[in-house]
C-alpha positions in Angstrom: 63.5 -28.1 -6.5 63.2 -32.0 -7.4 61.9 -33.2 -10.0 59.0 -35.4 -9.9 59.5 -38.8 -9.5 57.8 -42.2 -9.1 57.0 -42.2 -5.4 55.7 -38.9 -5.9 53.0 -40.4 -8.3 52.3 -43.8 -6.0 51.0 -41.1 -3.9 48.4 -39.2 -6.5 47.1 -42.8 -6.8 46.2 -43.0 -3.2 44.3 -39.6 -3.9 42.2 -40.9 -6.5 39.0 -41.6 -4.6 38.9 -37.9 -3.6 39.8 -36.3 -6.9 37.4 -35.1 -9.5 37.6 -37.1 -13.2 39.3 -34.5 -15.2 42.0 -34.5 -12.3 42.4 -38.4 -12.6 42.4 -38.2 -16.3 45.2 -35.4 -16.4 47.2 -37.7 -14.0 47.2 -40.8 -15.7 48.1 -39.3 -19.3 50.9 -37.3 -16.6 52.3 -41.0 -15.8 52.0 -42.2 -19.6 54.1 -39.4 -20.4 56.5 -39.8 -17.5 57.4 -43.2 -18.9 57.7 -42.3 -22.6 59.9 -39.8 -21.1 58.3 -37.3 -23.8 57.1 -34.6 -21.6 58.2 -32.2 -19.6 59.1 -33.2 -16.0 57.0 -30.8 -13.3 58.3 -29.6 -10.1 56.9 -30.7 -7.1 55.5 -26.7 -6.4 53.7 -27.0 -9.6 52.5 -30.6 -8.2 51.5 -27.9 -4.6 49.6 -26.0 -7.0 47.3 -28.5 -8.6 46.4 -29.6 -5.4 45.6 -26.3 -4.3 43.4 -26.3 -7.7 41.6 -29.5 -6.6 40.6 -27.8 -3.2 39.2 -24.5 -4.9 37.2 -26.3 -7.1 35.6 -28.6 -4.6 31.7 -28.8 -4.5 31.7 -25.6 -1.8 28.2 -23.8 -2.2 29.1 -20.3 -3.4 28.7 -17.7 -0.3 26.5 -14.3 -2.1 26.4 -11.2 -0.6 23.8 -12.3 2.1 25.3 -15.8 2.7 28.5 -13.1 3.7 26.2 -11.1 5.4 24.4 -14.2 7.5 27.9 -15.6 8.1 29.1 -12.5 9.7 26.4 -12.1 12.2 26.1 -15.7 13.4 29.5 -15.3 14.8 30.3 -15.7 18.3 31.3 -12.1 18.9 30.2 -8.5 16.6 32.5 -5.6 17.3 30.3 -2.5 16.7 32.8 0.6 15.9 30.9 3.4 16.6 32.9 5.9 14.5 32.1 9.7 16.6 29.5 9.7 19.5 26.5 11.6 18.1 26.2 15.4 19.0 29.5 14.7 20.3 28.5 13.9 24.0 30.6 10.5 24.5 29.1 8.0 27.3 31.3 5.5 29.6 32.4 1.9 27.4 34.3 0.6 30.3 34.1 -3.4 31.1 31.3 -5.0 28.7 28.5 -3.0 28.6 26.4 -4.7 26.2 25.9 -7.4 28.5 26.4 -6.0 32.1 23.8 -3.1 31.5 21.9 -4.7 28.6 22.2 -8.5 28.8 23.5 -9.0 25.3 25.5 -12.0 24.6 29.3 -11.7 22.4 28.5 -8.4 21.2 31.3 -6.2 21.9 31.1 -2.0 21.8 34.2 0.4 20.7 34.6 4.1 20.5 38.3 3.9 19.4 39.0 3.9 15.8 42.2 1.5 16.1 39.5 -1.0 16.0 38.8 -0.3 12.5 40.1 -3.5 10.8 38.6 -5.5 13.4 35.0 -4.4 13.5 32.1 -6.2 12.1 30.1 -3.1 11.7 31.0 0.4 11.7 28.0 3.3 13.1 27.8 6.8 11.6 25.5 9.1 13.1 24.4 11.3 10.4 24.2 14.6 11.8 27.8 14.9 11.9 28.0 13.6 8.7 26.0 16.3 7.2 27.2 19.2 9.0 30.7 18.4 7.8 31.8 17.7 11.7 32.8 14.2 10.7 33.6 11.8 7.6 33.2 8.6 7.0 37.1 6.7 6.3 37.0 6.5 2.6 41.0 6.6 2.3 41.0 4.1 4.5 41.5 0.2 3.5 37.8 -1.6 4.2 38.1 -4.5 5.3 36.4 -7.3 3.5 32.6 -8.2 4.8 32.5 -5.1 7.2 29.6 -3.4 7.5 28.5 0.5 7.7 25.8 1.8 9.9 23.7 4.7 8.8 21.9 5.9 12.0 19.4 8.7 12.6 16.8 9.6 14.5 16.0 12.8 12.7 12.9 12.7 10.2 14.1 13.0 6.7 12.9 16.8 6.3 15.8 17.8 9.1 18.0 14.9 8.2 20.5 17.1 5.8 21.9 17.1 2.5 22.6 13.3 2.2 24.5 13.8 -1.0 27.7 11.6 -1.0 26.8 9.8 1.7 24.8 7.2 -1.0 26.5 3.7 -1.8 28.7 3.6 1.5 26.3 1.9 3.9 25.0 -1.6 4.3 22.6 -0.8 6.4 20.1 1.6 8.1 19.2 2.2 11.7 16.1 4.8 12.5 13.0 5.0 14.1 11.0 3.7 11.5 9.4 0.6 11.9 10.8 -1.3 8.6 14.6 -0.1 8.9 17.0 -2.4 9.4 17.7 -2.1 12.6 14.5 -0.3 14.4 15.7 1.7 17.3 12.5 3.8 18.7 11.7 6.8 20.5 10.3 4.9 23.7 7.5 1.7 23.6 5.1 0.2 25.7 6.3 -2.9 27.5 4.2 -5.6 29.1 3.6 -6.0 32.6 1.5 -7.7 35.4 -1.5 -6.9 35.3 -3.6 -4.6 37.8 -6.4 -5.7 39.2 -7.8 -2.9 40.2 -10.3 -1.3 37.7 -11.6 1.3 39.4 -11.7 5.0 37.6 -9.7 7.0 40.6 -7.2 4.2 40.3 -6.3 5.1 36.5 -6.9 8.1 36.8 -4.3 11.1 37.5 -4.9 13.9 40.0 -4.5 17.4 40.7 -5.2 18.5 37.1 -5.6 22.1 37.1 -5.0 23.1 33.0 -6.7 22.1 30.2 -3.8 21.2 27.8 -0.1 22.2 27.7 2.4 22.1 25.2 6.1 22.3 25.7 8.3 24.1 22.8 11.6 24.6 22.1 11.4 25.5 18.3 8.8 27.5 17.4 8.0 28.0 13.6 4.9 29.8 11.9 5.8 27.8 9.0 4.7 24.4 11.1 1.5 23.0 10.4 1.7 22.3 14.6 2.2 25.7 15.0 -1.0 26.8 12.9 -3.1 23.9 14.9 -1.8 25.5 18.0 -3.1 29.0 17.3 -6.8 27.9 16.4 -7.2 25.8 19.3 -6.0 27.8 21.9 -9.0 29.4 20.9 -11.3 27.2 22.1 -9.7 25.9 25.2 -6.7 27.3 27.7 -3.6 25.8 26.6 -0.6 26.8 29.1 3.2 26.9 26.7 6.5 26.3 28.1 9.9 25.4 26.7 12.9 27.1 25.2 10.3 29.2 22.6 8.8 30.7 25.0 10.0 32.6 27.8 8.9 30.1 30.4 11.1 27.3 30.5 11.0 24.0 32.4 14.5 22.2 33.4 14.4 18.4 33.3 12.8 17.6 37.0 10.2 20.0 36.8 9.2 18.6 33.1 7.0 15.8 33.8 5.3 17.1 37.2 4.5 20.1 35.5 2.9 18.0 32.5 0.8 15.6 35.4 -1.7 18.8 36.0 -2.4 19.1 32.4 -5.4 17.5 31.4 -4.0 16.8 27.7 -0.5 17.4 26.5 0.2 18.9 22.9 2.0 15.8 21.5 3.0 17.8 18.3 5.7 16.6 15.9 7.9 19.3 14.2 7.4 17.1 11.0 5.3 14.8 9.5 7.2 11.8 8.4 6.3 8.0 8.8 6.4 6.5 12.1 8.1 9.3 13.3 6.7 9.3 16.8 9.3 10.5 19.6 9.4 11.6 23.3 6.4 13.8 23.0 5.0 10.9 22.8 6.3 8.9 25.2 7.7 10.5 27.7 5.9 13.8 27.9 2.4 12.8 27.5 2.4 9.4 28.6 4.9 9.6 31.0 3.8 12.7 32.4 0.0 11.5 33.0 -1.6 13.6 29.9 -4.0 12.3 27.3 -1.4 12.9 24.2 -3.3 15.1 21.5 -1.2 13.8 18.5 -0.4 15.7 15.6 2.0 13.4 13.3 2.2 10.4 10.9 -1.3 8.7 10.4 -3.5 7.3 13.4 -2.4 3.3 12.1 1.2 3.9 12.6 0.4 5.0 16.1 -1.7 2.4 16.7 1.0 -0.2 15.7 2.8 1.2 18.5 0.6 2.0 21.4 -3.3 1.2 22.3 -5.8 2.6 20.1 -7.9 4.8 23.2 -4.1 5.6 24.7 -4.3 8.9 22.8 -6.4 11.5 20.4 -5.3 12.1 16.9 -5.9 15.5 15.2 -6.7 13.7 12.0 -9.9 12.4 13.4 -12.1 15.6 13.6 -13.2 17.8 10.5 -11.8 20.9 12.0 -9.7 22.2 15.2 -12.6 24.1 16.7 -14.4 20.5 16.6 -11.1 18.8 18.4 -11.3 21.5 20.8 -14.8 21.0 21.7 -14.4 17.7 22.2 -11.3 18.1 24.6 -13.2 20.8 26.6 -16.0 18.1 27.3 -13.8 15.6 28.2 -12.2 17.1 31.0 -15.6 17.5 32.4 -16.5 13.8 31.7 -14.3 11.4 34.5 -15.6 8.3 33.5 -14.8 8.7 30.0 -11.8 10.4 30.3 -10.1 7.9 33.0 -10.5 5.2 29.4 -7.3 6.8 27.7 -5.2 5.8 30.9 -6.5 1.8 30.7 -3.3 1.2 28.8 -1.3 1.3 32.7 -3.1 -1.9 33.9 -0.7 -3.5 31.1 2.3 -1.8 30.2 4.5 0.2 31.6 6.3 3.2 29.3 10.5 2.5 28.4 11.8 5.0 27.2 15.4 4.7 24.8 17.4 7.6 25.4 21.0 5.8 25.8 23.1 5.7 22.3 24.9 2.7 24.1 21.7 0.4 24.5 20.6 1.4 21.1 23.9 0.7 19.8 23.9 -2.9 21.5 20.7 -3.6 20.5 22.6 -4.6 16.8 23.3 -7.5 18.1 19.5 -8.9 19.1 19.7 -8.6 14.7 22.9 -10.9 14.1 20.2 -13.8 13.2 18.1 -12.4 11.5 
């Protein structure tokens, strides 16, 4: 260790320009005092540190927590660590899969936990949370700026005991509309249109039941299940699913559905935008008017064509929404309207946890 000397100063002077006033003020009584030889001679690692002062305190904007936040996702690359695979059924991550199957750009996907201190963003799906199956890394050193994932796509009546799981996450990433990160059910997407207008050409054939209505957990306690029993009533409704003792696999589902008149699109819960594949895939999918029994008629028109489907809200009673279904099965110009919806879109449906997972990225800007 030297002790300063004169050279050492000739260089501070060449600084001066880009040093703030206190700085050139401390430096200057620094050389009086070096020639009265009255103070007390600094090492040049002291001399290191001031200058490591000067660059702390430079005019730099403060970065707050969103600045952090924004920073992070504008990077070239986000590594998404999902942290379990949700119910425990894992998918294939080979090559890049966020842009070979999905076409998004730097956004990388890992299911292996090594990448902890490497990820941008960790996901937890909550059922595992809840049921004690899995647990988020608490012992574990964080890494500064990364961020946690809640995800869900359960409504928040079957979504748990969320106790303890409070302060950990930066963001959240359901179904509804105003999360975070919005990953839905299904949605309608655009497409050419068809010029042909005709009734017989939107309308499906070879319908042969009223309305159906597949099941696979049955409650009295459900308000569905109470709308069920009245209007069965008043028209034929044909039940299938694991509730009943006639169930339909996976090919069988839709064509089944195609020779309903009307499908049962009942939610097990009535929670905001909670619309799922009932919805989408069941009725619209499988050529049924859905009858919809969930959150209020605007949040399913913010999603889907006003005359695509027939709320149970709208009628003062069951035996009235039954009435009105048993004349439109009878009525073909009328009922061939709910299916004008196909000239424009087309029905994508998100069942893959890796597309939804990749679909983090499309947010990084925002």
């Amino acid at each position: 260790m030297q002790p300063l000397n004169h050279e050492s100063f000739r260089h501070v002077s060449r600084l001066k320009r880009t040093l703030p006033k206190w700085l050139i003020h401390w430096i200057s009584t620094m050389r009086i005092c070096f020639r009265k030889m009255t103070c007390v001679l600094l090492t040049s690692s002291s001399l290191i540190s001031i200058f490591s002062l000067f660059y702390l305190l430079s005019p730099i904007e403060p970065m707050d927590y969103k600045q952090r936040d924004l920073f992070t996702f504008s990077s070239t690359n986000v590594t998404i660590l999902l942290w379990h695979w949700p119910f425990g059924k894992p998918y294939s991550l080979s090559a890049d899969v966020c842009l070979e199957q999905y076409g998004y750009h730097g956004c990388l996907l890992v299911d292996n936990r090594s990448w902890f201190l490497r990820a941008d963003l960790v996901v937890f799906h909550n059922r595992e949370l809840v049921s004690g199956q899995q647990r988020l890394p608490l012992n574990s050193s964080r890494p500064p700026g990364q961020r946690w994932v809640w995800m869900s796509l359960e409504s928040p009546e079957n979504s748990g005991n969320l106790e303890g799981l409070e302060c950990h996450f930066s963001y959240v990433m359901t179904y509804r509309r105003d999360a975070d990160i919005t990953i839905p059910y299904g949605e309608l997407v655009p497409k050419e249109a068809n010029n042909d207008s005709t009734v017989d050409a939107r309308l499906p054939m070879n319908k042969t039941f009223q309305a159906c209505w597949v099941v696979s957990n049955y409650s009295k306690r459900h308000y569905r299940s109470t709308v069920y029993k009245q209007l069965k009533k008043v028209i034929n409704v044909k039940v299938y699913g694991k509730a009943t003792k006639n169930p339909l696999d996976a090919e069988s589902l839709l064509p089944t559905i195609s020779h309903c008149y009307f499908y049962l699109a009942f939610e097990n819960s009535i929670s905001r935008d909670y619309i799922t594949e009932k919805f989408w895939r069941n009725a619209l999918l499988g050529g049924a008017v859905p009858v919809v029994l969930g959150p209020p008629r605007e949040q399913y028109e913010a999603v889907a064509p006003k005359d695509s489907f027939i709320h149970v809200d709208d009628f003062s009673s069951i035996n009235e929404l039954g009435e009105f279904l048993k004349n439109l099965t009878v009525d073909k110009e009328r009922y061939a309207t709910y299916f004008a919806w196909k000239h424009q879109y087309s029905v994508k449906l998100h069942t893959d946890w890796r597309e939804r997972l990749c679909s983090i990225c499309s947010h990084r800007h925002k």
